[in-house]
DRENBALUM-227094 format. One record per residue: residue number from 1; chain; x, y, z of N, C-alpha, C, O in turn. Coordinates in Angstrom, 3 decimals, padded with zeros to 6 digits, always signed. Layout:
N
 pos unit      n_X      n_Y      n_Z     ca_X     ca_Y     ca_Z      c_X      c_Y      c_Z      o_X      o_Y      o_Z
 NUM    A        X        Y        Z        X        Y        Z        X        Y        Z        X        Y        Z
...
This chain:
87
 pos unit      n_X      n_Y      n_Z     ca_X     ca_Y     ca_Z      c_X      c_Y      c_Z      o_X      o_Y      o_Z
   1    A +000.843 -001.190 +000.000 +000.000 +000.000 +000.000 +000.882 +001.246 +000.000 +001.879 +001.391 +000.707
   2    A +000.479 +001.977 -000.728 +001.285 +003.372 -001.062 +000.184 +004.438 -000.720 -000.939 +004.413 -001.224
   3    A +000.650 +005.459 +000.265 -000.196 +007.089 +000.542 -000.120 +007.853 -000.620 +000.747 +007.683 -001.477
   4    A -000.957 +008.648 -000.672 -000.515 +009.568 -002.232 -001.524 +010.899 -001.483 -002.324 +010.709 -000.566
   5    A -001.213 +012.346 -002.194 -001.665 +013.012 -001.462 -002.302 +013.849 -002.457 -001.535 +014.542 -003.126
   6    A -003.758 +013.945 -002.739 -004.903 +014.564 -003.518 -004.565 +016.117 -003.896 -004.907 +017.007 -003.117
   7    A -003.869 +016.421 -005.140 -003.805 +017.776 -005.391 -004.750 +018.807 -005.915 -005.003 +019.974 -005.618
   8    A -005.145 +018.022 -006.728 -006.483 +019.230 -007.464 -007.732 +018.255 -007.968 -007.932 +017.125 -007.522
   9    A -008.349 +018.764 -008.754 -009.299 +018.107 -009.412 -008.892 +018.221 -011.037 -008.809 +019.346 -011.530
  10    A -008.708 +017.356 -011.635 -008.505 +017.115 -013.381 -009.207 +018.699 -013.661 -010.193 +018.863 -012.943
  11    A -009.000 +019.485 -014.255 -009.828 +020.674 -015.194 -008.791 +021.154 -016.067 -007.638 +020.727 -016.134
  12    A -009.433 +022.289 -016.875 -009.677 +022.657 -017.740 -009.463 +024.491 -017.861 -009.500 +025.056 -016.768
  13    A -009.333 +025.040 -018.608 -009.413 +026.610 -018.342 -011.013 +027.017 -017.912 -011.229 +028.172 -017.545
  14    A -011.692 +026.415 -017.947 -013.354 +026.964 -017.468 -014.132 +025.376 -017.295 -015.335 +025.628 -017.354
  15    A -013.986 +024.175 -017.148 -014.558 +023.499 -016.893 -013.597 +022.258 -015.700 -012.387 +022.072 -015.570
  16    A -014.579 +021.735 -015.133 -013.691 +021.075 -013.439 -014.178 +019.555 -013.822 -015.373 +019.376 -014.056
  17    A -013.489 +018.741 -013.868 -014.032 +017.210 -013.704 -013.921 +016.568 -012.312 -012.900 +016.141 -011.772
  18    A -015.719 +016.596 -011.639 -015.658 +016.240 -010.723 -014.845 +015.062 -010.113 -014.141 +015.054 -009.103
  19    A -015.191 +013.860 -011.182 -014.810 +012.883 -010.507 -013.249 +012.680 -010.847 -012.583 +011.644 -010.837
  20    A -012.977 +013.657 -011.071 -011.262 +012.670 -011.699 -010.184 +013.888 -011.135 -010.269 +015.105 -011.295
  21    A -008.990 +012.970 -010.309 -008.430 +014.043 -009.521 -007.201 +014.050 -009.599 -006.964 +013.029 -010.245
  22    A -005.910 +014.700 -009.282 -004.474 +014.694 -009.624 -004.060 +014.427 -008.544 -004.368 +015.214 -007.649
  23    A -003.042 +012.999 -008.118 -002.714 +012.646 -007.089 -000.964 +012.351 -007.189 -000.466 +011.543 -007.973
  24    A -000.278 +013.106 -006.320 +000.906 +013.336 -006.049 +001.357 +011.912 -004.811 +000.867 +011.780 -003.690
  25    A +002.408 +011.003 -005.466 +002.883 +009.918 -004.338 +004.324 +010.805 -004.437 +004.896 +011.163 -005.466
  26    A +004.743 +011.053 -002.961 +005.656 +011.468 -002.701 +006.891 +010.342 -002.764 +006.889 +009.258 -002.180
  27    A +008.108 +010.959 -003.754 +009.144 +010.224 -003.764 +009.505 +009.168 -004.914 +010.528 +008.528 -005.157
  28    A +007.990 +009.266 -005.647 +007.718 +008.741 -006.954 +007.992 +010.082 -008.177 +007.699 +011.277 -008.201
  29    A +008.560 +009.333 -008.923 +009.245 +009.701 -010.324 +008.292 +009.663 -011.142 +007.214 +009.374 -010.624
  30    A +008.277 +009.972 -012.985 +007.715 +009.172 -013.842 +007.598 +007.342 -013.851 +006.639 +006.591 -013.672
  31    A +008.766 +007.139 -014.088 +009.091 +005.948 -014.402 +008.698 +004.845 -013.146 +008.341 +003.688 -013.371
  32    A +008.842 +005.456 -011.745 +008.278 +004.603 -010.868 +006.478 +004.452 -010.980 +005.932 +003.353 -011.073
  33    A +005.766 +005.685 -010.951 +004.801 +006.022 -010.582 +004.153 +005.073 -011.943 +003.195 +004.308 -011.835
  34    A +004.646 +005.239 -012.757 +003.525 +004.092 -014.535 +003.126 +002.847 -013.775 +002.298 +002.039 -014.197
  35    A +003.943 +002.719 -012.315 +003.797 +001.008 -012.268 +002.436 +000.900 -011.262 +001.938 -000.097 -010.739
  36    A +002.074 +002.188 -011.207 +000.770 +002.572 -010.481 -000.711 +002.518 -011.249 -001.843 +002.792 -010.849
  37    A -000.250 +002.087 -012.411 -001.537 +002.896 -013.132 -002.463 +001.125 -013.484 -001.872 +000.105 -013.837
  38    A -003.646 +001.223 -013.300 -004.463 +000.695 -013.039 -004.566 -000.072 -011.599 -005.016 -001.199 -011.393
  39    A -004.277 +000.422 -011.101 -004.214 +000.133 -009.500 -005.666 +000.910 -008.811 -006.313 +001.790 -009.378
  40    A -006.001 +000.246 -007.275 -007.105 +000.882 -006.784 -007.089 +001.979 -005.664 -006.331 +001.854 -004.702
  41    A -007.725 +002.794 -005.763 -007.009 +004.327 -004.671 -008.431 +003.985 -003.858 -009.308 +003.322 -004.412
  42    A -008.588 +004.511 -002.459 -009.469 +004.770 -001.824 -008.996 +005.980 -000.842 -007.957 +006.138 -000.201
  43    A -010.435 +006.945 -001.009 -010.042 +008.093 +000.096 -011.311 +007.835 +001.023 -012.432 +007.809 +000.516
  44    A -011.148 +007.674 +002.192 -011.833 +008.143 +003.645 -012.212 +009.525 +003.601 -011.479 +010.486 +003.368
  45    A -013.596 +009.514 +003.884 -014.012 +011.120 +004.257 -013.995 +011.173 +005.911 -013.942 +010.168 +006.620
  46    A -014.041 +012.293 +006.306 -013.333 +012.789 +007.677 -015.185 +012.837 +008.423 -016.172 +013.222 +007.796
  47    A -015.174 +012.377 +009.736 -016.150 +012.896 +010.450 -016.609 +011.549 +011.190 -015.880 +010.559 +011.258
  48    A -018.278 +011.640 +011.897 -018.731 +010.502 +012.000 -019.003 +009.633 +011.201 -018.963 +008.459 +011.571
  49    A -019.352 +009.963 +009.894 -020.201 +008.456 +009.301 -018.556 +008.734 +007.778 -018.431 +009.564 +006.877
  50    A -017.884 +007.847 +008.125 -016.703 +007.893 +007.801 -017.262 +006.667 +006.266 -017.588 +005.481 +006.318
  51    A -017.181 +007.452 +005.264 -017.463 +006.844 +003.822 -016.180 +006.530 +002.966 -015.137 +007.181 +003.038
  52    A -016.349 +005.671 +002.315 -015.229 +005.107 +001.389 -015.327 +005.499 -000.053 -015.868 +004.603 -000.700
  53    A -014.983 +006.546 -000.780 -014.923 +006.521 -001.979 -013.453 +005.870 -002.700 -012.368 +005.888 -002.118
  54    A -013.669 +005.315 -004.046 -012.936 +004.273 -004.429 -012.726 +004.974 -006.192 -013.437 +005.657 -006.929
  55    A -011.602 +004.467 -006.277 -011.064 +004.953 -007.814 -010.453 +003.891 -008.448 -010.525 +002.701 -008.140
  56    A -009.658 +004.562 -009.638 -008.609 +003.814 -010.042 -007.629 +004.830 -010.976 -007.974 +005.732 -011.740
  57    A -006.167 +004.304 -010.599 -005.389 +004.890 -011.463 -005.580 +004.855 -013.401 -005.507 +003.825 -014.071
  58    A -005.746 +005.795 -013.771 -005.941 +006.052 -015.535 -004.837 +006.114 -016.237 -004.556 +005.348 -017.158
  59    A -003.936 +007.332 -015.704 -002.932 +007.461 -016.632 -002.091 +008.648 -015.614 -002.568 +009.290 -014.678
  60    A -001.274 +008.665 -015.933 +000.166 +009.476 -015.501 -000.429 +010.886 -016.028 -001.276 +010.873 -016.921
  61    A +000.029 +012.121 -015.457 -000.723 +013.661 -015.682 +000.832 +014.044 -015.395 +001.412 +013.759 -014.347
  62    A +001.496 +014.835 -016.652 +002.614 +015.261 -016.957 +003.369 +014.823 -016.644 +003.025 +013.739 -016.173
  63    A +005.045 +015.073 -016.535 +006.437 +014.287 -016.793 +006.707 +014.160 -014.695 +007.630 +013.457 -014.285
  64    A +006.240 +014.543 -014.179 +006.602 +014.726 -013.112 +006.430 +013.634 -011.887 +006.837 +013.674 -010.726
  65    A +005.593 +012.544 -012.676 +004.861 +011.411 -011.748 +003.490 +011.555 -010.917 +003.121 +010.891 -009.949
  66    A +002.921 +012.490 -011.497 +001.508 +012.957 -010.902 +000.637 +011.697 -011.386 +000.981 +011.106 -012.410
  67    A -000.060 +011.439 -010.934 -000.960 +010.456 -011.395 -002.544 +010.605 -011.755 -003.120 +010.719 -010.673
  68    A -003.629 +010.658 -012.978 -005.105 +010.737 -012.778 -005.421 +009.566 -012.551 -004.887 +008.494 -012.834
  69    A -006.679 +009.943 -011.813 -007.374 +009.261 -010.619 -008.949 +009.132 -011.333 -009.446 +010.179 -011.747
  70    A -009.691 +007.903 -011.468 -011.167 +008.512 -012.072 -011.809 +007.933 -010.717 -011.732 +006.743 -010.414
  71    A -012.438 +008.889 -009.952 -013.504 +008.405 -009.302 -014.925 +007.531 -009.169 -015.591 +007.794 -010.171
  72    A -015.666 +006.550 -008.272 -016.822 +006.325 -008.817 -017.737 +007.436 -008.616 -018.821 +007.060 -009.063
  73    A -017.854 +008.806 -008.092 -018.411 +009.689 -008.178 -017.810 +010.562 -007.676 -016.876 +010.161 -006.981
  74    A -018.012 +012.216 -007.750 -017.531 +013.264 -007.491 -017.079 +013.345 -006.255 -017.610 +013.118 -005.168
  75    A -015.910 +013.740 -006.602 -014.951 +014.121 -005.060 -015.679 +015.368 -004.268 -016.399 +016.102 -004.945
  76    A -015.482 +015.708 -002.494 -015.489 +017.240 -002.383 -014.845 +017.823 -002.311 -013.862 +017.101 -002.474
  77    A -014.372 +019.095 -002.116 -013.526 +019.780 -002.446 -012.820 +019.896 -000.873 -011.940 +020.719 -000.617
  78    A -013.305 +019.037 +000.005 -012.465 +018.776 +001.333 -011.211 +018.040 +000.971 -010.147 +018.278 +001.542
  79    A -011.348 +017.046 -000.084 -010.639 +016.130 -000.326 -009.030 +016.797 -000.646 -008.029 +016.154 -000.329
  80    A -008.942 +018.118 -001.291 -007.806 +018.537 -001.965 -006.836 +018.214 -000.472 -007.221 +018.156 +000.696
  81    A -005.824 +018.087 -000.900 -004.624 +018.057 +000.318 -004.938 +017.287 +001.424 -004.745 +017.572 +002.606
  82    A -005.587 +015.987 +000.814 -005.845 +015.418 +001.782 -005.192 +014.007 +001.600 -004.583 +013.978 +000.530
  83    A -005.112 +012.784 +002.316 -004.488 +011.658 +001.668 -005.441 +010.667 +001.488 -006.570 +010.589 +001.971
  84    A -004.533 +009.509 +000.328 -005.447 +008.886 -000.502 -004.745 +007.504 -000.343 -003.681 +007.467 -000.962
  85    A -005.075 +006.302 +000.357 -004.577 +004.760 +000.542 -004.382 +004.541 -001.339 -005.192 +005.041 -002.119
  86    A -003.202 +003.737 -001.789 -003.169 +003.547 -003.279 -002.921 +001.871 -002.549 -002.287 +001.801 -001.496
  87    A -003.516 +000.486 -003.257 -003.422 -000.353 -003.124 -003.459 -001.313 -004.579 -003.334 -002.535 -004.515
């Protein structure tokens, strides 16, 4: 299991894709991070009734080892800077 830490949401100059998000694994490269991609992410939401949203790695998001993320439904915007279990 690898932490990865939720940077933005996938967009656009005027349009936001809810469900699909840019996730930074610290210490990962390009070349490490490809070995991530179709793998399963889950983020925990914070509070009492503690929910599981679930993804999967798509594809690598620029040279830097960032990774997109497609959600099964829209992230909130609590989620940014928050961490994400990669399994």
């Amino acid at each position: 299991m690898v932490e990865g830490v939720v940077v933005n949401f996938r967009r656009g100059r005027k349009t936001q894709k809810t469900n699909q998000m840019i996730i930074l694994v610290p210490g990962y490269d390009a070349k490490k991070a490809e070995g991530l991609i179709g793998k399963e992410v889950i983020y925990v939401t914070e509070g009492k009734n503690k929910k599981e949203i679930k993804g999967k790695v798509t594809a690598l998001h620029g040279r830097k080892g960032a990774l997109r993320v497609l959600f099964e439904k829209g992230m909130p915007g609590q989620a940014i800077g928050k961490r994400v279990v990669i399994k």
